[in-house]
C-alpha positions in Angstrom: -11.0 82.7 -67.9 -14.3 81.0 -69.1 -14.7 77.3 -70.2 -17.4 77.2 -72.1 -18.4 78.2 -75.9 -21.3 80.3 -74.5 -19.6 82.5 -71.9 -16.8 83.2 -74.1 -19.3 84.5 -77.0 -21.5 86.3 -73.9 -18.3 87.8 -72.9 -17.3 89.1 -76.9 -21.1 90.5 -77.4 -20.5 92.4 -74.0 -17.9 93.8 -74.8 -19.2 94.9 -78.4 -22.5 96.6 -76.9 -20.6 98.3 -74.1 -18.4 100.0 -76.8 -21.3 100.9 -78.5 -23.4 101.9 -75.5 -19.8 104.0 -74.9 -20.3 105.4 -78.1 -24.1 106.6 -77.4 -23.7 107.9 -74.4 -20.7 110.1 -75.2 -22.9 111.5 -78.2 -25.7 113.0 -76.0 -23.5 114.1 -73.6 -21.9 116.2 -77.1 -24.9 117.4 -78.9 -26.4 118.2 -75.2 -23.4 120.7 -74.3 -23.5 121.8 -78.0 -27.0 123.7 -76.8 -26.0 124.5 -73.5 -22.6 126.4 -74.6 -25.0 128.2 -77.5 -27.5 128.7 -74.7 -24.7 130.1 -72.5 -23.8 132.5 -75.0 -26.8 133.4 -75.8 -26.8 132.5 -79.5 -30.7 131.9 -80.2 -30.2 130.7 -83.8 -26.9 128.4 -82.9 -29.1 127.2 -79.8 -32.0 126.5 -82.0 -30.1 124.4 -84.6 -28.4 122.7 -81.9 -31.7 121.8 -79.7 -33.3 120.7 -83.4 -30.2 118.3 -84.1 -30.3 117.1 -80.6 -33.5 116.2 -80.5 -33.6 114.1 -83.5 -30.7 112.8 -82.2 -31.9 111.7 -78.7 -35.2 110.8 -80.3 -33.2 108.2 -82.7 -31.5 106.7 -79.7 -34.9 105.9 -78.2 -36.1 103.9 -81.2 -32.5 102.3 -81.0 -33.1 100.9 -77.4 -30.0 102.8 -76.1 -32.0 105.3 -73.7 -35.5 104.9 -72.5 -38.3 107.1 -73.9 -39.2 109.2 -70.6 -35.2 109.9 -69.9 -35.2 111.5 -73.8 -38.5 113.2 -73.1 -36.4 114.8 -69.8 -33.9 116.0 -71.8 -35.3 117.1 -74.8 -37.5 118.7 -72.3 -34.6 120.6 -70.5 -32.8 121.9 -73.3 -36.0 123.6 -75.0 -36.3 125.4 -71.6 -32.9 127.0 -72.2 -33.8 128.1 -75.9 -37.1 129.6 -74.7 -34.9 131.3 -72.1 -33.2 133.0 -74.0 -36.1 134.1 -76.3 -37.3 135.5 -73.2 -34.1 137.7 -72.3 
């Protein structure tokens, strides 16, 4: 258990950002599968509104600090290859 004033707050703001970094993480993971069931079922319009909500989404989370710019780029990247896959099938 810690002694002083300053661990004990480090250890409460911890545990506040891990919940929120929790929070984040679990919502990409969400809006990501969102486009890759559409994808998988080859729904162009559901895939297309999910891939636009994602990537507004992921793109927020950047400015937020919660995921870095090129790992958003990566997967905005990947999921507008499966929409233009199935435009091309």
């Amino acid at each position: 258990m810690a002694h002083h004033k300053s661990t004990i707050k480090r250890i409460r703001q911890t545990a506040k950002r891990t919940e929120r970094n929790r929070y984040y993480r679990t919502r990409i993971k969400n809006i990501t599968k969102a486009v890759i069931e559409a994808a998988a079922a080859n729904d162009k319009e559901a895939a297309a509104a999910a891939f636009k909500v994602a990537n507004k989404q992921i793109h927020s989370m950047v400015s937020k600090g919660f995921i870095k710019k090129k790992t958003a780029s990566r997967k905005v990247s990947r999921l507008s290859a499966l929409v233009k896959k199935i435009d091309a099938a």
